[in-house]
C-alpha positions in Angstrom: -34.7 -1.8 -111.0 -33.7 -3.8 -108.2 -34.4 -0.9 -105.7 -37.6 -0.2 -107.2 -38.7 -4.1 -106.7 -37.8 -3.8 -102.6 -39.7 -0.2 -102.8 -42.9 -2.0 -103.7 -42.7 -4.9 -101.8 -42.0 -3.1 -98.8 -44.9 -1.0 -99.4 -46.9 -4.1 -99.9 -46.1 -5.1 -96.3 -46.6 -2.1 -94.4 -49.8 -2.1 -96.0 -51.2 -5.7 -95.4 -49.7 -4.8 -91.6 -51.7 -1.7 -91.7 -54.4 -3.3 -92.7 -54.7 -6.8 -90.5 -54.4 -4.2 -87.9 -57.0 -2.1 -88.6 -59.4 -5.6 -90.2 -62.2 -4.5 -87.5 -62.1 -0.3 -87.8 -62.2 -0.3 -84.2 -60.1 -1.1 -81.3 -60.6 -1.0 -77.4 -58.6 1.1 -76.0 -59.4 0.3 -72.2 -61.0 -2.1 -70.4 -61.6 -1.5 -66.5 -63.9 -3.2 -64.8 -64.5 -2.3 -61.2 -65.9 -5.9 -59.1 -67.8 -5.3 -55.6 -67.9 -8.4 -53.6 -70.8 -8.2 -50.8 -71.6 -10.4 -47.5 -74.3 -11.6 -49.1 -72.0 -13.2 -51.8 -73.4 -10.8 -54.6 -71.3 -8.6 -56.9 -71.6 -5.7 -58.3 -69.8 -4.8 -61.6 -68.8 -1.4 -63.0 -67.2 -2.1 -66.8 -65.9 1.1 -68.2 -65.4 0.6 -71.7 -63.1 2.6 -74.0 -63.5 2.2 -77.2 -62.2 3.6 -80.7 -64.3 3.9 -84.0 -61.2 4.6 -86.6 -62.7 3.8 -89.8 -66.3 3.5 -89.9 -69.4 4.8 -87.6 -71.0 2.6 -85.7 -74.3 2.9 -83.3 -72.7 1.4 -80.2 -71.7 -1.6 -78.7 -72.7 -4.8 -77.9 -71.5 -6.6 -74.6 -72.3 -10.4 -74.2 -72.5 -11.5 -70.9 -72.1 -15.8 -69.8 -75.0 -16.2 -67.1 -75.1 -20.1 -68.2 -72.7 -23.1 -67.6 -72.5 -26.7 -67.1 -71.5 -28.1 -64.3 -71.8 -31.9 -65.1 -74.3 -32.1 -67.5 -76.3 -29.7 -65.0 -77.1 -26.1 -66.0 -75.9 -23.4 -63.5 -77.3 -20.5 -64.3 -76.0 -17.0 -63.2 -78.2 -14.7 -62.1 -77.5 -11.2 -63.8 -79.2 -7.6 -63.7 -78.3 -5.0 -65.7 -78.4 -1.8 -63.3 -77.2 1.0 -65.8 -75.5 1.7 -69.3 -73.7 5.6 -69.3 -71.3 7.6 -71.1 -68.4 9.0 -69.5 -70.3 11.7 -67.8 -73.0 9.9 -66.6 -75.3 10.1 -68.8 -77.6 7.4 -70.1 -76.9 5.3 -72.7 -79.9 3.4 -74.8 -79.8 -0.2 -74.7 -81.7 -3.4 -74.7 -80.6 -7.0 -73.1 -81.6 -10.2 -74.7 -81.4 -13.9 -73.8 -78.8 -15.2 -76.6 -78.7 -18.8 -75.7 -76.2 -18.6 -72.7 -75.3 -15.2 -73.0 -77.3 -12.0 -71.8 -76.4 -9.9 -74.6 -76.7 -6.0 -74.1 -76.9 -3.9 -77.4 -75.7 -0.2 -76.7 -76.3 2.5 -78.9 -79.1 4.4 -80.6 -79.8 3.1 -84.0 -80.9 6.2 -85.7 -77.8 7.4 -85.0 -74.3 6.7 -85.5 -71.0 7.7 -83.6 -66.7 7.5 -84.5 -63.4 8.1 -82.6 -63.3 7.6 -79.1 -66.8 6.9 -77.2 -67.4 5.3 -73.3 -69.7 2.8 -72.4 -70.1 2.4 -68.2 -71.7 -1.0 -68.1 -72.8 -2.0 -64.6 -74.8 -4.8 -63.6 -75.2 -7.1 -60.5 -74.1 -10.8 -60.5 -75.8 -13.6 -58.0 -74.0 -17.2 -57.7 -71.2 -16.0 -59.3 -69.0 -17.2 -55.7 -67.7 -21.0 -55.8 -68.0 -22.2 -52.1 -65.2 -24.8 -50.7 -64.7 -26.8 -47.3 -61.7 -24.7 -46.8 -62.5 -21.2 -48.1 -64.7 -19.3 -51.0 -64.1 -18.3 -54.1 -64.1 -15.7 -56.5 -63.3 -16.8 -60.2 -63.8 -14.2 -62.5 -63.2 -13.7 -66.3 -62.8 -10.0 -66.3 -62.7 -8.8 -70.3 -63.9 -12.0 -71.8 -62.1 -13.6 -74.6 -64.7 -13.7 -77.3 -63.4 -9.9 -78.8 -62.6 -10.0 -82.0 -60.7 -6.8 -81.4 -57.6 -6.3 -79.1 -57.8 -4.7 -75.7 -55.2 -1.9 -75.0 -55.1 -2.2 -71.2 -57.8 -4.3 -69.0 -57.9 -3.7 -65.6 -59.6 -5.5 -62.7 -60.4 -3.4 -59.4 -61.2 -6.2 -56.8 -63.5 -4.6 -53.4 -63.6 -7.5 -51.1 -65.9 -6.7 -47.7 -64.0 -4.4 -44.8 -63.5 -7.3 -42.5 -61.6 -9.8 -44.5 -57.7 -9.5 -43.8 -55.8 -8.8 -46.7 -53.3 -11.1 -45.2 -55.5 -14.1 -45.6 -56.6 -13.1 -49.3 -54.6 -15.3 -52.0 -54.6 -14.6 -55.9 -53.9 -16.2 -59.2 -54.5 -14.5 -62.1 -54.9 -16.2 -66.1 -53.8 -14.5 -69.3 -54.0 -15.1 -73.2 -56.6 -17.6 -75.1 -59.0 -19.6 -73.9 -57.2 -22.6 -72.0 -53.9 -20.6 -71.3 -52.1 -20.7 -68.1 -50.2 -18.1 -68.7 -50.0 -15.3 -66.3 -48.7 -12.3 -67.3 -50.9 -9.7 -65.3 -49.7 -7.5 -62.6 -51.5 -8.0 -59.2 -51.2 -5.9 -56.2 -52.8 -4.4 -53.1 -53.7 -1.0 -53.8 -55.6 0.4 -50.9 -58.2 -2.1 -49.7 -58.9 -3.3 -53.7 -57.0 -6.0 -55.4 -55.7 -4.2 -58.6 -54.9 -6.7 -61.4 -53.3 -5.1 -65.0 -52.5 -6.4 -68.4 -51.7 -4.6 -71.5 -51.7 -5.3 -75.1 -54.6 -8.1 -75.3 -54.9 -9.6 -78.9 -58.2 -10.7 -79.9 -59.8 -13.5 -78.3 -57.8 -13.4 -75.5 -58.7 -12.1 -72.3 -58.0 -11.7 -68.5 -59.1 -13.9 -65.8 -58.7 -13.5 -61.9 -58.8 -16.0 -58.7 -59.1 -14.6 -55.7 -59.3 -17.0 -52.3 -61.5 -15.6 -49.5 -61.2 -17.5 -45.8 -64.5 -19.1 -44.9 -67.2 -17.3 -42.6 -66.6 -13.8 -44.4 -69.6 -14.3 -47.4 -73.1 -16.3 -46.3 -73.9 -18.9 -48.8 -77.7 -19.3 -50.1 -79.5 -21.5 -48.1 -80.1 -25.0 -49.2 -83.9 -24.1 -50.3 -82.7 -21.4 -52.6 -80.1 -23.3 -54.3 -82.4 -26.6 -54.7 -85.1 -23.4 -56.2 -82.3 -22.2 -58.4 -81.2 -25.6 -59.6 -85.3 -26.1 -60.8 -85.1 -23.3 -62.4 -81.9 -23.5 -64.1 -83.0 -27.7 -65.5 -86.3 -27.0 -66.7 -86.9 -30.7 -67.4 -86.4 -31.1 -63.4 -89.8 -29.2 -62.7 -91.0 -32.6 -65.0 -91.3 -34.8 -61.7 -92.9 -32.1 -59.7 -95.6 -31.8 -62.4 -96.4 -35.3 -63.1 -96.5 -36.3 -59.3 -98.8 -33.2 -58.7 -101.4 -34.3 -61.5 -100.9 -37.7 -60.4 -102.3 -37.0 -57.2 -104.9 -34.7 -58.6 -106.0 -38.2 -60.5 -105.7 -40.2 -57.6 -107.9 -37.6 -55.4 -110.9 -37.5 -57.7 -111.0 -41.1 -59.5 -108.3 -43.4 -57.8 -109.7 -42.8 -54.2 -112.8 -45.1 -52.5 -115.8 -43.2 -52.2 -116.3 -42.0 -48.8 -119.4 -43.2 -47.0 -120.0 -42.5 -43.5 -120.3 -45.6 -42.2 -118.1 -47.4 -39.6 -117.3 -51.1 -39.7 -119.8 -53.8 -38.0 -118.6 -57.3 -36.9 -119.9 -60.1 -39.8 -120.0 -63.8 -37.7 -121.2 -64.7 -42.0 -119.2 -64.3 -45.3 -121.1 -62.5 -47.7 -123.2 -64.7 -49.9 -122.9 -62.7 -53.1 -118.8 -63.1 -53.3 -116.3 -66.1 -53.6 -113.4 -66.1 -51.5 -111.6 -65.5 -54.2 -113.6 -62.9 -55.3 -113.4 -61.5 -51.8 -109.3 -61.4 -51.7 -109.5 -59.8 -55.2 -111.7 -57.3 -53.9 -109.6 -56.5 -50.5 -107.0 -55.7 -52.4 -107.9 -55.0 -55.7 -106.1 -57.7 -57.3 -106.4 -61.1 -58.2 -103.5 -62.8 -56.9 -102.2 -66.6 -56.1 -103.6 -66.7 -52.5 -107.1 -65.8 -54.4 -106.7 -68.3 -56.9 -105.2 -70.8 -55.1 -108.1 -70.8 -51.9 -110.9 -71.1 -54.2 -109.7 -75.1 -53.9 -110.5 -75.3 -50.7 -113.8 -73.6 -50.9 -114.9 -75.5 -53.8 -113.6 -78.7 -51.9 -115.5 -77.6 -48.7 -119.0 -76.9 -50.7 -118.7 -80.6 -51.9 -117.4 -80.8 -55.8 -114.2 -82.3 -55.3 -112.1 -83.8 -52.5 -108.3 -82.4 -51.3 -106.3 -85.8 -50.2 -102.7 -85.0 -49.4 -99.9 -87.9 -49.6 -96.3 -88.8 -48.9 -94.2 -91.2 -50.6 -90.3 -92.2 -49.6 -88.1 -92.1 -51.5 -84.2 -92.7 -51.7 -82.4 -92.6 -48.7 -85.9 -91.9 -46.5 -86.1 -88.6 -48.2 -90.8 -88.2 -48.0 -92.7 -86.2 -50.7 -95.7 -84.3 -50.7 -98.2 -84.6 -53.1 -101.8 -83.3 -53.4 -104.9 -85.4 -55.1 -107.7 -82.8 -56.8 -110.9 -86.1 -56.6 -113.7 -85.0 -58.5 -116.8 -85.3 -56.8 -119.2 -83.4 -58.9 -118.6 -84.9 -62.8 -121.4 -82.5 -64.2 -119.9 -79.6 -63.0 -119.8 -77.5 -66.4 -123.2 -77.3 -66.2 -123.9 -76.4 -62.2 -125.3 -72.8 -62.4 -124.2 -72.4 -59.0 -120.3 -72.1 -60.1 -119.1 -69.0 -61.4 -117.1 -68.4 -64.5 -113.9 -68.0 -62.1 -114.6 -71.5 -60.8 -115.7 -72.9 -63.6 -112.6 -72.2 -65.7 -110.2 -73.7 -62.7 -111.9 -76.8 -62.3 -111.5 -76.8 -66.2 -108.3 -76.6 -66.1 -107.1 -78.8 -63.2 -109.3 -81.4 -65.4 -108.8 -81.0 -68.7 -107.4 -84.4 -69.1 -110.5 -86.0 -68.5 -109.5 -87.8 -65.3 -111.2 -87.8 -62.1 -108.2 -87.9 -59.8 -105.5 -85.5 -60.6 -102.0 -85.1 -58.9 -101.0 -81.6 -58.4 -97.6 -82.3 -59.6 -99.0 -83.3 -62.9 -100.0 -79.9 -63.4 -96.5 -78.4 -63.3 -95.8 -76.1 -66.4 -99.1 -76.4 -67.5 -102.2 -74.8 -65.9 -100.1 -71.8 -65.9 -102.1 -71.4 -69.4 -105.7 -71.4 -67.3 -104.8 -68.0 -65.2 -105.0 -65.3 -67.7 -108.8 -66.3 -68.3 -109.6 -67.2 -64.2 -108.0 -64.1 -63.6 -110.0 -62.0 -66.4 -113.1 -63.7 -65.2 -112.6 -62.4 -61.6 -111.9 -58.8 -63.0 -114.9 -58.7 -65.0 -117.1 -60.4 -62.8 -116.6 -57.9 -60.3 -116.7 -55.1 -62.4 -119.9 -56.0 -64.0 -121.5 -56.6 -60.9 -120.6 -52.8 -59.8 -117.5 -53.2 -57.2 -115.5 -51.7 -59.2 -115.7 -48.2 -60.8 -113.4 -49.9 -63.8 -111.0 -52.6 -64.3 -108.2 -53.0 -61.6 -106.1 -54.6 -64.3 -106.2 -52.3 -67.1 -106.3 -49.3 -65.3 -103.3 -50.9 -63.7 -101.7 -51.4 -66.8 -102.2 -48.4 -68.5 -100.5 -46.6 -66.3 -97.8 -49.0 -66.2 -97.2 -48.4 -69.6 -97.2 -44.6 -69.9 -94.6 -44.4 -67.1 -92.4 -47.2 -68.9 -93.0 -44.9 -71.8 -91.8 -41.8 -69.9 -88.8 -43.9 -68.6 -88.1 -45.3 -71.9 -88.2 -42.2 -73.6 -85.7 -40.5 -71.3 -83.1 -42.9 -71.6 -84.1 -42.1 -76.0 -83.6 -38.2 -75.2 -80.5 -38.7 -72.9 -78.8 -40.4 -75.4 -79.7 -38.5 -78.3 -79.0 -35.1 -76.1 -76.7 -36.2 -73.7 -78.7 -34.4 -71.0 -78.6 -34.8 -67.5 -81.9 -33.6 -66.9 -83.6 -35.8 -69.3 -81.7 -38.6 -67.9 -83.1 -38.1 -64.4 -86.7 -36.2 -65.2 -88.4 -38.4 -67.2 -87.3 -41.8 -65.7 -88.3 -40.6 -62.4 -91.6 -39.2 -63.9 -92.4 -42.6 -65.4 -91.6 -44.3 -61.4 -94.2 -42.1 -60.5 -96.5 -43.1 -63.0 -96.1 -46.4 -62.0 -96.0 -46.1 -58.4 -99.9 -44.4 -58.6 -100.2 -46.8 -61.0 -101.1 -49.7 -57.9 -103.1 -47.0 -55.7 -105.8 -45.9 -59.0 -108.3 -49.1 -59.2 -111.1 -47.3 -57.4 -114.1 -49.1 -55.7 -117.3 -48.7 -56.2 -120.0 -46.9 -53.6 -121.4 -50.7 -53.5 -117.8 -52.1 -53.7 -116.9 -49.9 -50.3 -120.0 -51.1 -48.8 -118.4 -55.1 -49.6 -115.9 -54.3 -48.3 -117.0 -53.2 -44.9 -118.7 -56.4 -44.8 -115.5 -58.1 -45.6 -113.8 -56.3 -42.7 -115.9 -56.6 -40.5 -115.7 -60.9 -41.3 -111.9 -60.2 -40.3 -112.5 -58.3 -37.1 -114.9 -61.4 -36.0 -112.2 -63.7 -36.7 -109.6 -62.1 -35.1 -111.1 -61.5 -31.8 -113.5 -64.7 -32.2 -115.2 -65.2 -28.6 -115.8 -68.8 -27.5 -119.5 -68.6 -26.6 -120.0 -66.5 -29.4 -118.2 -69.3 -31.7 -119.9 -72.2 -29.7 -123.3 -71.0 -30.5 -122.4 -70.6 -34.1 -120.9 -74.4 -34.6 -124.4 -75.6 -33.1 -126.4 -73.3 -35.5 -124.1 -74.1 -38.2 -121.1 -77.3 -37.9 -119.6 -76.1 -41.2 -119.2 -72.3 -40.1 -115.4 -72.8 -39.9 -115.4 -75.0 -43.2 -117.0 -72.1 -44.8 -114.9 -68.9 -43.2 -112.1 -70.9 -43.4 -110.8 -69.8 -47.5 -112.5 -66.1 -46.2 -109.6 -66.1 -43.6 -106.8 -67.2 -45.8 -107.1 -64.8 -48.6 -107.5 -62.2 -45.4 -104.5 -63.9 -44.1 -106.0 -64.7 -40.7 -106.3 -68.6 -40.9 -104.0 -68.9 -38.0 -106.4 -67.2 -35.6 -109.2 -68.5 -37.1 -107.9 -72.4 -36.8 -106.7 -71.3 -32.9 -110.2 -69.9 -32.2 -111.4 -73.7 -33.0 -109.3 -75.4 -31.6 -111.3 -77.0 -28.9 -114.5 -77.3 -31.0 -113.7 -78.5 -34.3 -111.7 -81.9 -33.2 -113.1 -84.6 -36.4 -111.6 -84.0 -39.6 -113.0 -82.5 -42.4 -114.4 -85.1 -45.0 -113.5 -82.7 -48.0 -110.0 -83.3 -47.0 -107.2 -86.2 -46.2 -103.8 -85.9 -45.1 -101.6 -89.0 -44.4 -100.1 -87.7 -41.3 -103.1 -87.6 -39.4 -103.3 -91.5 -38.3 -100.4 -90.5 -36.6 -100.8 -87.2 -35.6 -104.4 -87.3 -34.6 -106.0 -84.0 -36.0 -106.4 -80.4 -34.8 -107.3 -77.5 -36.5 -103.7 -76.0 -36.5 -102.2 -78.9 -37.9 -104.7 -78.6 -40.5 -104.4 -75.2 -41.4 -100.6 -75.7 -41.4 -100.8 -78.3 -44.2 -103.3 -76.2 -46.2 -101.1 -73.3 -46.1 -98.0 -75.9 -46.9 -100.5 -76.8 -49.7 -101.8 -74.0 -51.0 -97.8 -72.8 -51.1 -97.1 -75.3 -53.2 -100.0 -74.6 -55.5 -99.5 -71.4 -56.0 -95.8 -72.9 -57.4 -97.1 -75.6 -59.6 -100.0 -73.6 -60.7 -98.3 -70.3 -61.9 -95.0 -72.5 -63.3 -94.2 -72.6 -66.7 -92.0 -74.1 -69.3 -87.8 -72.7 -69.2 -87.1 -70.4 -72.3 -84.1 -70.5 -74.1 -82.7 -67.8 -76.3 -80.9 -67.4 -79.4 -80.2 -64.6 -78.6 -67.4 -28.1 -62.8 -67.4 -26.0 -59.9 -63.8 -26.9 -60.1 -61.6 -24.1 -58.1 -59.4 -22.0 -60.4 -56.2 -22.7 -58.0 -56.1 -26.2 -59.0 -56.8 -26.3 -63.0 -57.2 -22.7 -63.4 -56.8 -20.9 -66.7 -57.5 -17.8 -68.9 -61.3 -17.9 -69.9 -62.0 -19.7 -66.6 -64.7 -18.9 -64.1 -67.8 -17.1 -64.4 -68.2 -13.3 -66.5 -66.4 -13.2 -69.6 -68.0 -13.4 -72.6 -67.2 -10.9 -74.9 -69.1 -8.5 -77.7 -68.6 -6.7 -80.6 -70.1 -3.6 -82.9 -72.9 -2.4 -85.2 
């Protein structure tokens, strides 16, 4: 009984061994694959594929291929043609190749018909980028089986055919065997001829082959810096992203962000315009409304007589002076003057509100900041409603401000969510450029670019002001520097203007006091000095605001090598 029990379970065992063997009903029997280095850095594979059907027909073979890896969080993609699939006498095979996520898969076989025992498959294909370039030498890392077979291999061989001229002397090897991650080397490398042979027998599944081979520098060209920068576009898709949003960009810019061209050339003003503010001039020049705008339109309302400018200094504690400036309003029936513009009329609101007639600038610290939204809007509009501008500077400004902080935003979502690279970089910078056009798209008008002409023409007059030319305007008009004088400081040429006059304008201005001047005497430097020291600390005091507080791989495979390493590999299966 006893010897019938060990019968049987004996039996058992050669059977469950016969059959984990056989799980798959097919094996491979060989695996050679014959690799072609070039010059040019491009190989040329030759797989020869032997495999056994034991216990099932099958159509064919499939053979998947890596062409796509991560170096980073960058794709590097291999470039891989498949040149031929034959039998063993060199006849074709039928295949198809398909894109399997980062595999080129290619399906052998003729489904309407189905083969057993031993059948060859001659897979050759070429391989670009498959070469890892060094400061020291180049390098070819190749996994030559794959380890993604769920069948064993009964000998792999690797037939290495560097170019003619490369010493064999200079040529060093390592070579990988077992899983995925093994440093085990159990192949057999050797010179055989002018090819490195590398052998291993009796692969189990999912294990695999893998060869180094070190080539001294200057034997293989590398691709030039334009192809690889062309390669890495195409490999990150998301990278084109940039190159597409600054291309409309500029298309937007070129046919509704640029000035209309008019062919006109610019003629010397000795006037200001009479339709536009200095303020509305500055805004104009640059297409925004800005401090200097805002805060110059004090001195023009000052020179044309509805308040007064007096400037004072007061010691204090250990002789330390202070500045302050005095707004004295002149005209107390201002809100109803036709001759002010909604602009002026909202800043002579708001310096006083209080219902005084003599206001200290420093009383308006942290609060007119509330009045520049509207003087500000009112400029805009005023402008655009009177046809300079083809739309609002401001909004379109905004707008898109905010689609590029939504691009740049939403790639710091999608990098996180994805852990992308390319996402990371793509949309952030797509969102910069956004915002960089984003300052150049307020367009003029046709009768905007005319203004502006005008406007730069004023600027050409005062910057190359002629005496006579000057004299005879003071004794046509005594307040022509009054008047040009806020023109030229939201031009920023006050300086040249105040030097041009320096001889001819020698009584100070009644529209303005400063409590030097007893001393001093006056000149028109001095005084443009102390307006520009004023209008300085205007723009401080008039745009500060209360404090918040809150509650609130290309890795070489001689260092860090292993099986499964390097490009090629893969793996495949049947059907």
């Amino acid at each position: 009984m006893k010897k019938t029990n060990k019968f049987i379970g004996l039996s058992c065992l050669l059977l469950v061994c016969f059959f984990t063997s056989r799980a798959w009903g097919w094996t491979i029997e060989n695996f050679t694959s014959e690799i072609a280095l070039g010059n040019d850095s491009t190989l040329t594979v030759n797989e020869h594929i032997t495999v056994d059907f034991q216990l099932e027909s099958k159509h064919g073979i499939y053979r998947d291929i890596p062409v796509r890896y991560k170096r980073g969080a960058v794709n590097y993609n291999l470039r891989l043609k498949v040149i031929s699939v034959t039998d063993e006498d060199g006849i074709d095979h039928p295949y198809e190749t398909s894109r399997k996520g980062a595999y080129t898969s290619i399906k052998i076989g003729d489904p309407s018909r189905y083969v057993r025992g031993i059948q060859t498959y001659n897979v050759s294909y070429q391989v670009k980028r498959g070469i890892n370039y060094f400061n020291d030498h180049d390098e070819l890392y190749w996994n030559v089986t794959g380890d993604e077979w769920d069948v064993s291999i009964g000998e792999a061989k690797a037939l290495i055919y560097l170019p003619d001229e490369i010493d064999q002397k200079e040529v060093t090897w390592k070579s990988f065997t077992g899983p995925r991650g093994s440093t085990s080397s159990e192949a057999r490398v050797h010179w055989e001829g002018s090819r490195l042979v590398a052998t291993l027998d009796n692969i189990g599944p999912r294990e695999g082959l893998t060869i180094v081979v070190s080539i001294p520098k200057g034997y293989l060209s590398e691709p030039s810096i334009f192809l690889r920068i062309f390669w890495q576009v195409q490999d990150n898709g998301f990278f084109l992203v940039p190159v597409i949003v600054f291309i409309l960009m500029f298309l937007l810019w070129f046919t509704r962000g640029r000035n209309p061209k008019i062919p006109r050339s610019i003629m010397v003003k000795y006037h200001p315009p009479s339709e536009l503010t200095p303020s509305e001039a500055g805004t104009l020049m640059d297409e925004r409304a800005d401090l200097t705008d805002i805060t110059a339109m004090a001195i023009d309302l000052a020179v044309r007589g509805y308040m007064k400018i007096r400037q004072t200094t007061s010691t204090k504690l250990l002789f330390l002076s202070k500045k302050d400036y005095y707004f004295i309003l002149l005209k107390k029936d201002y809100a109803s003057d036709r001759d002010l513009k909604k602009h002026e009329l909202s800043f002579l609101t708001g310096i006083f509100e209080s219902g005084e007639t003599e206001v200290a600038l420093s009383s308006l610290k942290n609060k007119f900041h509330v009045h520049l939204p509207s003087i500000k809007n009112s400029l805009y509009q005023g402008l655009t409603r009177n046809g300079y501008f083809s739309g609002r500077p401001d909004k379109m400004r905004k707008a898109y401000m905010g689609f590029g902080m939504v691009l740049i935003i939403g790639g710091i979502f999608l990098t996180r969510s994805f852990g992308r690279l390319d996402l990371m970089i793509s949309f952030p910078l797509s969102g910069a450029i956004v915002i960089a056009f984003s300052f150049i798209m307020p367009r003029l008008s046709t009768k905007g670019v005319l203004m502006l002409y005008e406007l730069l023409g004023l600027k050409e007059f005062i910057n190359r002001a002629e005496k006579d030319r000057l004299e005879r305007l003071s004794k046509e008009d005594p307040t022509v520097f009054d008047r040009v004088l806020p023109y030229a400081m939201v031009m920023g040429v006050a300086d040249e203007w105040a030097e041009a006059f320096k001889d001819l304008y020698r009584e100070p201005p009644g529209w303005y006091e400063c409590s030097a001047w007893p001393v001093t005497g006056f000149y028109t430097a001095l005084l443009v000095a102390d307006l520009g020291e004023g209008l300085r600390t205007m723009g401080a005091t008039f745009s500060s605001s209360p404090s918040r507080t809150s509650a609130a791989s290309g890795g070489s495979g001689f260092s860090g090598g292993f099986s499964g390493g390097g490009f090629g590999g893969g793996g495949g299966g049947s059907w």
